[in-house]
C-alpha positions as CSV (number, residue, x, y, z in Angstrom):
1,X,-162.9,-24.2,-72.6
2,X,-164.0,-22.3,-69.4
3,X,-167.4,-20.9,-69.5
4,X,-167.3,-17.1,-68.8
5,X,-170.8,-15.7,-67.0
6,X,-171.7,-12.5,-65.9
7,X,-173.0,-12.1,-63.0
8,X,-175.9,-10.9,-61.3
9,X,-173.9,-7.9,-59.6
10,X,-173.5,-6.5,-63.1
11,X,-176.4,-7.4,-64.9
12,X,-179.1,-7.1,-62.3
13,X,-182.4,-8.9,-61.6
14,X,-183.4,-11.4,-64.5
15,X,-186.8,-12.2,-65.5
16,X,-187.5,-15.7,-67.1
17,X,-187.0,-14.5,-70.3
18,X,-183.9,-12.7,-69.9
19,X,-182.4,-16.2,-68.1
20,X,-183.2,-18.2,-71.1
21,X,-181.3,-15.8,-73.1
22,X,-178.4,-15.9,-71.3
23,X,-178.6,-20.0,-71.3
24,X,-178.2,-19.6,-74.7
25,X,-175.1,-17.2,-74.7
26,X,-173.8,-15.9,-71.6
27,X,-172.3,-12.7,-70.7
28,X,-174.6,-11.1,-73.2
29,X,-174.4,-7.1,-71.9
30,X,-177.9,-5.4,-71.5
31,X,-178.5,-2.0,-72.6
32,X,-177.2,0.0,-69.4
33,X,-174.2,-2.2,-69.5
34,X,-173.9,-1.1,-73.9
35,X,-174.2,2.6,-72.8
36,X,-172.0,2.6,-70.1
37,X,-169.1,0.4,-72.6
38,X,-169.2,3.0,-74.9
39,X,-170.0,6.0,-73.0
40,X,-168.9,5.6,-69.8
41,X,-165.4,6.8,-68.4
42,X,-162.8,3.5,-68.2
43,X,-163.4,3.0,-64.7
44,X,-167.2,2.3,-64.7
45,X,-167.1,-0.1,-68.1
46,X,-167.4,-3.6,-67.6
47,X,-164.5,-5.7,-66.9
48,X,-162.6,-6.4,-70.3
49,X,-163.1,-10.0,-69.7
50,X,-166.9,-9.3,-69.1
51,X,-167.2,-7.1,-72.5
52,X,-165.1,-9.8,-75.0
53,X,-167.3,-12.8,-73.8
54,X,-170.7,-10.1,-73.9
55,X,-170.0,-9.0,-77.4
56,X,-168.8,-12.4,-78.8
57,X,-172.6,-13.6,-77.9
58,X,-174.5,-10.4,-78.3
59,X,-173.1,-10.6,-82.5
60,X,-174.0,-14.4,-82.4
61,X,-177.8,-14.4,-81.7
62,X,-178.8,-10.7,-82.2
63,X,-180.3,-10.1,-85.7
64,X,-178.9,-6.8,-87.5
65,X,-179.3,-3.9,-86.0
66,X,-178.4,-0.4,-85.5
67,X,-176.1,1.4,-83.0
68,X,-175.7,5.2,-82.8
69,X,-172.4,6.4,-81.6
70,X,-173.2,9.6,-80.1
71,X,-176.2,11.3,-79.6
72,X,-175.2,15.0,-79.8
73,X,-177.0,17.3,-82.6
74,X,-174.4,16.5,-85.5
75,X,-173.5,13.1,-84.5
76,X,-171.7,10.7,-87.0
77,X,-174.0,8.8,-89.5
78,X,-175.5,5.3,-88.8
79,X,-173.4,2.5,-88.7
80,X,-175.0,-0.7,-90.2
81,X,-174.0,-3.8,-88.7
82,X,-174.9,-7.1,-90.3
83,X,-174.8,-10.1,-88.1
84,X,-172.9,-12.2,-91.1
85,X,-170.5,-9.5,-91.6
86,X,-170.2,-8.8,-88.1
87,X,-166.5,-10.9,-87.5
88,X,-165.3,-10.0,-90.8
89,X,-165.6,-7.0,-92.4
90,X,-166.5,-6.5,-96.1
91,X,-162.5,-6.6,-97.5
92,X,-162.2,-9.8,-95.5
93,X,-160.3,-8.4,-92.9
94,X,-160.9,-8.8,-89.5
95,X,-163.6,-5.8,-87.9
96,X,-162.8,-4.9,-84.7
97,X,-164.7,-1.7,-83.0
98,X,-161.2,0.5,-83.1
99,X,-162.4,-0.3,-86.5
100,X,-165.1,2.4,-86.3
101,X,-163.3,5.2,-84.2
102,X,-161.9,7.9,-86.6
103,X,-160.0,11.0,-86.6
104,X,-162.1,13.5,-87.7
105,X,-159.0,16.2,-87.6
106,X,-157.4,13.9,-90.4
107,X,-153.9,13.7,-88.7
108,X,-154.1,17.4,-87.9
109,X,-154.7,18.8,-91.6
110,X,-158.2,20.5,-90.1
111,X,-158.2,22.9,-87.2
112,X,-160.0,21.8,-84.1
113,X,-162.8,24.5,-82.9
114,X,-165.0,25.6,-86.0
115,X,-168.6,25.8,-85.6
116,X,-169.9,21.8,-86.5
117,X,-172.8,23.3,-87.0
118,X,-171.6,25.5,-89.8
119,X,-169.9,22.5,-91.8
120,X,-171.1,19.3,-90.9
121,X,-168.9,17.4,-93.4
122,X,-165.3,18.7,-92.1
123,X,-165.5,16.6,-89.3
124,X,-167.9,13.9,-90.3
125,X,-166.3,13.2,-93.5
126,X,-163.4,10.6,-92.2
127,X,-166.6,8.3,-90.9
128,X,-167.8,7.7,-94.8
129,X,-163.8,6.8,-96.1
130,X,-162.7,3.1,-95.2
131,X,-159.8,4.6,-96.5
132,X,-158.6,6.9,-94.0
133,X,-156.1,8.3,-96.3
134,X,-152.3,9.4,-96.5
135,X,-151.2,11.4,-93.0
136,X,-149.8,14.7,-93.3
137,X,-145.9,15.7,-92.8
138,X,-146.2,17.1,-88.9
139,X,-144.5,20.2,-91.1
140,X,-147.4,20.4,-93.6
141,X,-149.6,20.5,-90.7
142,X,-147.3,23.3,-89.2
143,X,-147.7,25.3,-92.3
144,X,-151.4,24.9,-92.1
145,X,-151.3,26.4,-88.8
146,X,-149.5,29.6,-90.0
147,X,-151.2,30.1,-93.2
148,X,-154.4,30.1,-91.3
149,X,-152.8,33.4,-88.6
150,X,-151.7,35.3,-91.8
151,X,-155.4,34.6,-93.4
152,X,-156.6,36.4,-89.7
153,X,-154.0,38.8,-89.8
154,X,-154.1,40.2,-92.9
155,X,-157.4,39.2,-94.2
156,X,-160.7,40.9,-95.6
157,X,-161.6,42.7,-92.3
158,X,-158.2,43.9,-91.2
159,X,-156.1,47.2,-90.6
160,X,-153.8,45.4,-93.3
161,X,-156.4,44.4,-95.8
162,X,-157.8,48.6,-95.9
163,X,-154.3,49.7,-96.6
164,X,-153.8,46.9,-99.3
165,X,-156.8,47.8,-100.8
166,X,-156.1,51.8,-100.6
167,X,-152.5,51.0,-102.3
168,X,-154.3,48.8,-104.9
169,X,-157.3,51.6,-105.8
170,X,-154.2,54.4,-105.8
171,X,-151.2,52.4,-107.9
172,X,-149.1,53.4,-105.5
173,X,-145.5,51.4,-105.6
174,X,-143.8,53.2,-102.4
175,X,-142.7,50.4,-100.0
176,X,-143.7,47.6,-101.7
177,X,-141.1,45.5,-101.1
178,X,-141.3,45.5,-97.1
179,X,-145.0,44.6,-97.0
180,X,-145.9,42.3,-94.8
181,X,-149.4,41.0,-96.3
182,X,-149.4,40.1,-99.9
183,X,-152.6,39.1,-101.9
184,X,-152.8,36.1,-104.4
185,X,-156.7,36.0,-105.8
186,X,-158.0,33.3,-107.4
187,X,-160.5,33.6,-110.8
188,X,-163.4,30.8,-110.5
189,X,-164.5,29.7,-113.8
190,X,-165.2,26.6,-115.9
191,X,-167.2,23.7,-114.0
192,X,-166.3,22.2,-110.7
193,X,-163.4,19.9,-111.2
194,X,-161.5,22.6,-112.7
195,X,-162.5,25.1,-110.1
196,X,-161.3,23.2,-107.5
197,X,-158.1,22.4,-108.8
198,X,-157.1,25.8,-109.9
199,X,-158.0,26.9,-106.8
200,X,-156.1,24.0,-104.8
201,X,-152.9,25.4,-107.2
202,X,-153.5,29.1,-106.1
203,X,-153.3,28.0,-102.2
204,X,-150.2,25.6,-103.0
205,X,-148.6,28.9,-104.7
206,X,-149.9,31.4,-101.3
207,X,-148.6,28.6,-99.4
208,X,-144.9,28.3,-100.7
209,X,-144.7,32.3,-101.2
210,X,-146.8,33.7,-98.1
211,X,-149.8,34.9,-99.8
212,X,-153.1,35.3,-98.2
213,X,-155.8,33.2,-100.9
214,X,-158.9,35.0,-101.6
215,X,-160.7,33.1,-104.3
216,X,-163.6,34.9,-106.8
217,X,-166.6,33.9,-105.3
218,X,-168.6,34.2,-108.7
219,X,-170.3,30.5,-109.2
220,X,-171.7,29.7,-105.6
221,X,-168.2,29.0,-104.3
222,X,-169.7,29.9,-100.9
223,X,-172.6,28.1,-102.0
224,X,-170.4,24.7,-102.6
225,X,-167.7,24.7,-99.8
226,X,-167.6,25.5,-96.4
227,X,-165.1,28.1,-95.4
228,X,-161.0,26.2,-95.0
229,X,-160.0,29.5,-92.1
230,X,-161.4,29.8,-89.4
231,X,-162.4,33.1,-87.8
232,X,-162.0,34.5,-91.2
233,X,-162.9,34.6,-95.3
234,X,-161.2,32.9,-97.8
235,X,-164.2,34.9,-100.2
236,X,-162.7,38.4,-102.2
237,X,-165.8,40.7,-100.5
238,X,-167.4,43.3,-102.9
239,X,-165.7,46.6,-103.6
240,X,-162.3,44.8,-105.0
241,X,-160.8,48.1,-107.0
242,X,-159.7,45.9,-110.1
243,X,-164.0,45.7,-111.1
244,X,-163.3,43.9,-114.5
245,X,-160.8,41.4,-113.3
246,X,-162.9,38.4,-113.8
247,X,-162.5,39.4,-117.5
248,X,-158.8,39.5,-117.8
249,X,-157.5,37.1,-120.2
250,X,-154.2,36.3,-122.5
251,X,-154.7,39.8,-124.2
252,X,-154.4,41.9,-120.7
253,X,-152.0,44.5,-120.5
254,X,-151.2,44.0,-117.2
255,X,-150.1,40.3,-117.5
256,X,-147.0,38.9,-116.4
257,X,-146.3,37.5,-120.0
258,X,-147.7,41.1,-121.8
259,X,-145.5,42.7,-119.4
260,X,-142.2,40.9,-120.1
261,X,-142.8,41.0,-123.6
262,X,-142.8,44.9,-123.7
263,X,-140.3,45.2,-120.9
264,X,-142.6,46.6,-118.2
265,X,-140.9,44.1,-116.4
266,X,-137.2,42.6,-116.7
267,X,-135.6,39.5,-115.6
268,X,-131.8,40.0,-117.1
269,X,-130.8,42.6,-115.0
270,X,-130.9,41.0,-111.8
271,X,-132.8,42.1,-109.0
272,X,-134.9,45.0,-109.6
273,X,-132.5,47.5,-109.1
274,X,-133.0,50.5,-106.2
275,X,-135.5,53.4,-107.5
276,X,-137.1,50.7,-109.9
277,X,-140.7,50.6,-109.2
278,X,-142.6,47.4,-109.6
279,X,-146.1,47.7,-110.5
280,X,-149.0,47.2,-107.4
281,X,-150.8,44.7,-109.5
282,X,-150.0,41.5,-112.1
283,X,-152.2,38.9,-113.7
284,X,-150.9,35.9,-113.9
285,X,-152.4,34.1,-117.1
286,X,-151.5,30.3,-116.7
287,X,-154.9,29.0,-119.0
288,X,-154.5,26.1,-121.2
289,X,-153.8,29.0,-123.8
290,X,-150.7,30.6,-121.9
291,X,-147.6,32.0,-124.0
292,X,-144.1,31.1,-123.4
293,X,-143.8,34.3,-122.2
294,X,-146.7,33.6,-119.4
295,X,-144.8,29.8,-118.6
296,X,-141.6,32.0,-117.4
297,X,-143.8,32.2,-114.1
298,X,-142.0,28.3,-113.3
299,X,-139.2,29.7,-113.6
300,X,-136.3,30.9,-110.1
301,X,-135.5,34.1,-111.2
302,X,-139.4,35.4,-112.8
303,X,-140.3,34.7,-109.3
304,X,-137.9,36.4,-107.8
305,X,-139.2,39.4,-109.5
306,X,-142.7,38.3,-108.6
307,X,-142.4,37.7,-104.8
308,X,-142.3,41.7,-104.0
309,X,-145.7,42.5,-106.2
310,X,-148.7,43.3,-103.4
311,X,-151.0,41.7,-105.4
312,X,-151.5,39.2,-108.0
313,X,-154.4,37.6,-109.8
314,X,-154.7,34.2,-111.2
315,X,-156.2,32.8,-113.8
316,X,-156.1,29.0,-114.5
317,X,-158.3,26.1,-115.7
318,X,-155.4,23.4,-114.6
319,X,-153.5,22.4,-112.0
320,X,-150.6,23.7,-112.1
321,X,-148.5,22.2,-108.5
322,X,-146.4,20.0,-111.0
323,X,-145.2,23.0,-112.8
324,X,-144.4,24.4,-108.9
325,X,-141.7,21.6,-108.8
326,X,-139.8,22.9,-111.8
327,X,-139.0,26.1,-110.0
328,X,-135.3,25.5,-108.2
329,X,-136.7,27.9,-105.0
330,X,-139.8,25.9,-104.3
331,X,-138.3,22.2,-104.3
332,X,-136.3,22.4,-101.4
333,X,-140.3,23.3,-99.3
334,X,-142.2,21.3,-101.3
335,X,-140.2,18.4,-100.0
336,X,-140.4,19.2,-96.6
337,X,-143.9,20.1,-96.9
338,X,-145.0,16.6,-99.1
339,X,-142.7,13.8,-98.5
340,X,-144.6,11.7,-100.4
341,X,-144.9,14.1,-103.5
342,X,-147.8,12.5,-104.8
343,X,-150.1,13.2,-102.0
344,X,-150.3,17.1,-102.8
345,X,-153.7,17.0,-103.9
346,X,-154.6,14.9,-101.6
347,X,-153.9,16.8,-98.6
348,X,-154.7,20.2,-99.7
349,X,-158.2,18.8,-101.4
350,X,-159.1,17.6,-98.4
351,X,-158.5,20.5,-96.2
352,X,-159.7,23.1,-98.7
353,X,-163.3,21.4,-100.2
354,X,-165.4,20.4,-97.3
355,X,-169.1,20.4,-98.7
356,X,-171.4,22.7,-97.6
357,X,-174.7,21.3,-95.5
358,X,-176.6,21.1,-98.5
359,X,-174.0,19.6,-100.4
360,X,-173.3,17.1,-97.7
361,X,-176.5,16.2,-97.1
362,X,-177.0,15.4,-100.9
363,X,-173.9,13.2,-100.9
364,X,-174.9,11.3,-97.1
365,X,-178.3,10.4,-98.2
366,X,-177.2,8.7,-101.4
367,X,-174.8,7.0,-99.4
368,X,-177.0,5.9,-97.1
369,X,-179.1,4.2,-99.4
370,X,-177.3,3.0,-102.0
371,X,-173.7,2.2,-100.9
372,X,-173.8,1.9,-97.2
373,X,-174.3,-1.9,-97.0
374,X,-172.8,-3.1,-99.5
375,X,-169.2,-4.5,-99.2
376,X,-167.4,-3.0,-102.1
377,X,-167.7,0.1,-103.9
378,X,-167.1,0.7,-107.4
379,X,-166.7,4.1,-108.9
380,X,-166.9,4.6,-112.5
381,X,-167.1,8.1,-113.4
382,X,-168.2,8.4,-117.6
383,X,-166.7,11.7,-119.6
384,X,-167.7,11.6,-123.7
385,X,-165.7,13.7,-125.7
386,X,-166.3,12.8,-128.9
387,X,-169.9,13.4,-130.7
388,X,-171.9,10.2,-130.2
389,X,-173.0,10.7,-126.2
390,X,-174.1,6.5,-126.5
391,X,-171.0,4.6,-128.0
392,X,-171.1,0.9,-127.9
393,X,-167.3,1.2,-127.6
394,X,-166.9,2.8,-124.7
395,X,-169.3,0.7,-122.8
396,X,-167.5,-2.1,-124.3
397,X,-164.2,-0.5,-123.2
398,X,-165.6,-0.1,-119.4
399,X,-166.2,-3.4,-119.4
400,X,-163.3,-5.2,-120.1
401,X,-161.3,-2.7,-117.8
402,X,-163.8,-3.9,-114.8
403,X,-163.8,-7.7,-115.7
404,X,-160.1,-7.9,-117.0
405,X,-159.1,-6.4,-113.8
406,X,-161.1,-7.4,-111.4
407,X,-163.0,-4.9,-110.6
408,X,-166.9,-6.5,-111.3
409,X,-167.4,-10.1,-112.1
410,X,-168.0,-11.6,-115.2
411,X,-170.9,-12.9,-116.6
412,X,-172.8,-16.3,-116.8
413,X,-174.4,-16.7,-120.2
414,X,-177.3,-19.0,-121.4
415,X,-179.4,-20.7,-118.5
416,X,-176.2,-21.7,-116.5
417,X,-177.1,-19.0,-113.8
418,X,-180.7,-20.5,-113.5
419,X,-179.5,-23.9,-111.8
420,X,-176.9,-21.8,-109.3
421,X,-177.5,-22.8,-105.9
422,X,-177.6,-19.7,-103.3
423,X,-174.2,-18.4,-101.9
424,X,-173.8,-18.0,-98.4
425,X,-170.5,-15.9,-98.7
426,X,-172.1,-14.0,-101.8
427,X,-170.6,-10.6,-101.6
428,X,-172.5,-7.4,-102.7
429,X,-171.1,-4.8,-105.0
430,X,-172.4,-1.7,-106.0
431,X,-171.2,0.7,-108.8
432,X,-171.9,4.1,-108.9
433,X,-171.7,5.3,-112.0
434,X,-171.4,9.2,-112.7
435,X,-172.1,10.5,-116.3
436,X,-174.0,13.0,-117.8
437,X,-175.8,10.1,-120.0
438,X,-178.2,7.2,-118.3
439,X,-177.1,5.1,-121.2
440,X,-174.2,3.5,-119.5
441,X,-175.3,2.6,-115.9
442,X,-178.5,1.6,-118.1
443,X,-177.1,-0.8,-120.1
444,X,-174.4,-1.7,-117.0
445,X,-177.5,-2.6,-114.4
446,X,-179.4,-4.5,-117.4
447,X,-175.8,-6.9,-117.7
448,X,-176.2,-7.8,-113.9
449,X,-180.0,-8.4,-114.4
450,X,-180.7,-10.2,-117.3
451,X,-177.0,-12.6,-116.7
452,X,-175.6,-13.7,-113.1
453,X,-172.3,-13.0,-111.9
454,X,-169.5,-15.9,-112.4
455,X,-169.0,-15.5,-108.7
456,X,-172.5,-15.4,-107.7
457,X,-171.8,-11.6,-106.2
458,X,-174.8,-9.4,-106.0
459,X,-174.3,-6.4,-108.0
460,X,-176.7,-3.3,-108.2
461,X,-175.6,-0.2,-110.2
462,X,-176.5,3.8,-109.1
463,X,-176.3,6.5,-111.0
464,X,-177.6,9.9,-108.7
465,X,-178.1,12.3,-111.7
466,X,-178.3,12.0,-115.8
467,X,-178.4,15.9,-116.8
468,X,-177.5,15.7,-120.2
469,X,-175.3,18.5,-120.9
470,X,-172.9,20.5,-118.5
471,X,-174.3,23.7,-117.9
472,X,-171.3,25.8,-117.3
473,X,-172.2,27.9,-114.3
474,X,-176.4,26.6,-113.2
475,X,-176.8,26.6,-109.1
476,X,-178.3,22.6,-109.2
477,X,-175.8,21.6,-112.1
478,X,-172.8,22.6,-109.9
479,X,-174.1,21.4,-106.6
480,X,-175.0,17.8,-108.0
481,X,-171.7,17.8,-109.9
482,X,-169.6,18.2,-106.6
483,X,-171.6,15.9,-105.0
484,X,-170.9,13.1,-107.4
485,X,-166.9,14.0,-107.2
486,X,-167.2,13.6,-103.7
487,X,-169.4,10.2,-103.8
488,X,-166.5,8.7,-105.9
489,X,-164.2,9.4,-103.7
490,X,-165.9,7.2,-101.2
491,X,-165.5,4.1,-103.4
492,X,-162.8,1.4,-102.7
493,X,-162.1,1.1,-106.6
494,X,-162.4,3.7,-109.2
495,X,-162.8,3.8,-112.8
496,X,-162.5,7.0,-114.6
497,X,-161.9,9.3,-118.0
498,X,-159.2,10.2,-119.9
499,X,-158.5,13.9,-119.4
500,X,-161.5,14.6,-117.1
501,X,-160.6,17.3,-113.9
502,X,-163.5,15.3,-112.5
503,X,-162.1,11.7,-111.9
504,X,-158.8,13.7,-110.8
505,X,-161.0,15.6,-108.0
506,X,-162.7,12.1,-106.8
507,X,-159.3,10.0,-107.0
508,X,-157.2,12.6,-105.0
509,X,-159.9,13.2,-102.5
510,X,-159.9,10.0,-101.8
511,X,-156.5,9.0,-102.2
512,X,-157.3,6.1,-105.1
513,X,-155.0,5.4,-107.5
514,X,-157.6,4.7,-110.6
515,X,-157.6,2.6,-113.3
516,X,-157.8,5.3,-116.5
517,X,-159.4,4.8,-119.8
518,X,-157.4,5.2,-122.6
519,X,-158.8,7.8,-124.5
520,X,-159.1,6.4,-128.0
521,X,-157.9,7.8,-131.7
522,X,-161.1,6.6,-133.4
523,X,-164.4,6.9,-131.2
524,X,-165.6,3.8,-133.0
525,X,-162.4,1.3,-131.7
526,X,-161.6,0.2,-128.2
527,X,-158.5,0.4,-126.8
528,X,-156.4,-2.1,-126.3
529,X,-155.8,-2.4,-123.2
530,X,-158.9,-0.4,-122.5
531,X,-157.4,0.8,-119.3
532,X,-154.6,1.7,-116.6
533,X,-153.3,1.5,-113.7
534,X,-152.3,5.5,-113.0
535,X,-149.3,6.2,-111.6
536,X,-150.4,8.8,-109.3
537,X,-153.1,9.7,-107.4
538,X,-152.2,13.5,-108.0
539,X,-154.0,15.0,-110.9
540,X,-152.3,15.3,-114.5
541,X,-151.4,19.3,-115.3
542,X,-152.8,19.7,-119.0
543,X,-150.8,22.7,-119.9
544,X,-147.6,22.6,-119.0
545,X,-144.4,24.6,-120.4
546,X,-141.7,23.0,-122.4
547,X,-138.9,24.8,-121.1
548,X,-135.3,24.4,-119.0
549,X,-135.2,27.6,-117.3
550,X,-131.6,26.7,-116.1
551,X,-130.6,25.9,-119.4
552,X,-133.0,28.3,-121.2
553,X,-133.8,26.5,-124.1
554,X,-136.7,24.2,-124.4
555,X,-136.6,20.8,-122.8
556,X,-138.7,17.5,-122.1
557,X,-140.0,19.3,-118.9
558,X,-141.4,15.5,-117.8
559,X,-137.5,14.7,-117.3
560,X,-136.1,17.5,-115.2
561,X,-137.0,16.6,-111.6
562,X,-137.8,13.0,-110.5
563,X,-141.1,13.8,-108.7
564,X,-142.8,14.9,-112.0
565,X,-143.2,12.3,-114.9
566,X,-145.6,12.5,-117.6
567,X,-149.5,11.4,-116.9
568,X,-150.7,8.0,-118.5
569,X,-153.7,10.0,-120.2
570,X,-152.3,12.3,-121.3
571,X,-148.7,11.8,-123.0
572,X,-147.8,15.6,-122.9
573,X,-149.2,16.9,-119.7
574,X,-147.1,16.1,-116.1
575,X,-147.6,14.7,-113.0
576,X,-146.2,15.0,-109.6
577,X,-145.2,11.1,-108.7
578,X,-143.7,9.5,-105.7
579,X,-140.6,7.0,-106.6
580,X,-138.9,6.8,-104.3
């Protein structure tokens, strides 16, 4: 094979040392020459040839170290590279530096130009994901686009927003139907994985019908996520006229369901006939406790009575986009919008939830210190329902899901592991465990302790917080809470909980298709099989209606379109799938 050398014209004077280096692997690129390869403009970077034979050396003799890519104020996080997982990286796969770039716009789901400095996460975030995710239809990204001009248009702070407002604080109907701006807001309540993903279903909903979003900003919502608009607030300011909305619930007068029910409104004449005025105002109750009555929101014709009301206010504790495919008018957009229907969540969580600075720098430093080096990730996120917080069962449940498939190694037993000889391809594993007990990644780390791994993998187990209970609104509760969600969604693998909003948060944000828990009849008995492959990596819709609206009778609502099936956890509650 031809020796390749670099020459003194490049490299410049050598002292003794530096030529006994380069007898031992030439073409080795100094610091100037690094710099100018990666920050340099094309035409003053090495010679190609130059740079492969530099590099191929520099990675065989050069112990670990650290390189910075950029040097600006928010630049990207470390990257570690280990000198024995320099050629391959930790899946196996080949590592090649295009392997590090990123697109930090996520195929144009963000808008270029906010402040960095304001929300270091939204374009940092694709650095932490080896998965870089589904791409969004160049449509969806269209859409984006728009939505954002109407949320500067007519948004808190505008001519528009005023007269809204005045119309709203006077009940005044007159023109209602050729409004330009109309208002969808958004009720925060319950703890973060339900936040999010009500509010993810109100923007879906503002999206398909024109709405500008303004979500409650009761329970540190500014606090938790950086703003999705820019040049504008997706925050309802103080002074709303409706002062006791956060307090409407199923019994509210002014609820779409109350108001079919005593014919304030009418669906069976048609459209709303001339001289007929609509009301400025409706609540939209769609809780896990909704009516029938409240469901006839998913259907054509309630929305077509729906669309020309200024304002409406939403209440929900689910996610509700699988419902949004039952409606004939939306399908036909939701297509166009998500073809691959099961990515929903997964676009729109990642545009909408970018973690504030605080948040973010919670969730980078665990990172950095527990998961950053190691070559697979394994999320297992713990939810107890029943009353015993410690149960035997489930940690025998999690596992035989990890060991059955895959997921950890099993484990020697007796003194077998005492006579293993050190592995040189010995791969490292770490588990992140997320719970509200220590018990589990207790007694999980303890199993990789006291017993080696059949494979001889190294496996260390994290768990960042242990509060005990949930504590339905506390500041540090909430913040740690989204920063776990977003910590499992950097995993390769997750693991999570029957039923819980929180595994669906983590899986779509990181576009995993988990492995779910069964959720047992007796607390005492594990399942068998203890787990599943889900079908989706959208999140299941726990309260969904049971009704044809075509047909208007009640109906299997799981078999009425082919994107929505029912979830794997939960044998009622729908999904929005891809099978095609």
């Amino acid at each position: 094979m031809r020796q390749l050398k670099v020459t003194r014209a490049v490299v410049g004077a050598e002292g003794p040392a530096r030529k006994k280096q380069r007898s031992v692997a030439s073409g080795l690129l100094d610091a100037k020459e690094m710099t100018l390869l990666f920050t340099s403009s094309p035409a003053k970077r090495p010679r190609r040839w130059v740079v492969n034979a530099a590099l191929a050396a520099f990675f065989m003799i050069v112990p670990p170290m650290v390189i910075l890519f950029g040097a600006r104020a928010s630049a990207p996080p470390t990257v570690w590279i280990s000198a024995a997982n320099v050629l391959r990286g930790g899946d196996g796969s080949p590592l090649h530096w295009s392997a590090r770039s990123y697109d930090k716009l996520l195929g144009g789901l963000l808008a270029d130009g906010f402040d960095e400095g304001s929300c270091h996460s939204r374009y940092q975030s694709a650095m932490y994901r080896r998965n870089a995710g589904r791409k969004p239809s160049p449509y969806l990204v269209s859409k984006l686009r728009q939505h954002e001009a109407l949320q500067r248009r007519c948004g808190p702070g505008t001519v528009a927003y005023s007269n809204a407002l005045e119309q709203l604080r006077s009940s005044k109907s007159d023109g209602i139907g050729s409004q330009e701006c109309k208002y969808l807001v958004s009720i925060s309540y319950r703890g973060v994985g339900n936040r999010i993903l009500a509010t993810a279903s109100a923007f879906m909903y503002a999206l398909l019908t024109g709405r500008v979003l303004l979500v409650d900003p009761s329970n540190e919502m500014s606090e938790l996520f950086c703003e999705p608009f820019p040049d504008t607030t997706w925050l309802l300011p103080p002074g709303f006229p409706l002062t006791t909305y956060t307090n409407f619930s199923l019994d509210t007068g002014e609820s779409y369901g109350n108001m079919l029910k005593n014919k304030v409104l009418r669906t069976d004449i048609g459209d709303v006939p001339a001289g007929v005025q609509l009301p400025v105002f409706a609540y939209i109750h769609l809780d896990h406790d909704a009516t029938q009555e409240d469901k006839f929101f998913y259907c054509d014709e309630d929305q077509s009575l729906l669309r020309d009301i200024p304002w409406l206010v939403m209440r929900t504790d689910c996610y509700i986009v699988p419902g949004l495919y039952l409606d004939i008018g939306f399908r036909e957009e939701l297509a166009r919008l998500f073809p691959e229907p099961d990515t929903v969540f997964h676009h729109l969580g990642r545009y909408l939830f970018q973690p504030s600075n605080h948040v973010w720098g919670l969730i980078t430093r665990y990172y950095d210190a527990y998961l950053a080096t190691a070559q697979r990730r394994v999320g297992i996120q713990v939810r107890v329902f029943g009353k015993q917080p410690n149960s035997p069962a489930l940690l025998e449940q999690i596992t035989k899901c990890t060991q059955r498939h895959g997921l950890l190694p099993e484990l020697l037993t007796g003194t077998d592991d005492a006579v293993m000889p050190p592995a040189p391809s010995r791969k490292s594993t770490a588990v992140l465990v997320t719970s509200l007990k220590s018990w589990y990644s207790e007694k999980l780390k303890n199993m990789y302790w006291e017993n080696a791994a059949i494979t001889g993998d190294a496996v260390s187990v994290h768990q960042p917080s242990k509060e005990g209970h949930q504590h339905f609104g506390a500041k540090l509760h909430d913040t740690k809470a989204w920063a776990e969600i977003y910590l499992l969604s950097l995993t390769d693998t997750l693991v999570t909980t029957a039923w819980s909003t929180f595994g669906y948060v983590a899986q779509g944000l990181g576009g995993l298709r988990p492995w779910v828990m069964y959720r047992p009849e007796n607390d005492s008995v594990v399942p068998d099989p203890p787990c599943g492959r889900d079908v989706s990596m959208d999140p299941c819709f726990h309260a969904p209606p049971f009704y044809d609206c075509r047909l208007k009778h009640g109906a299997d609502t799981g078999k009425i379109v082919p994107q929505v099936k029912h979830c794997i956890d939960m044998s009622w509650g729908l999904k929005v799938v891809d099978n095609s």
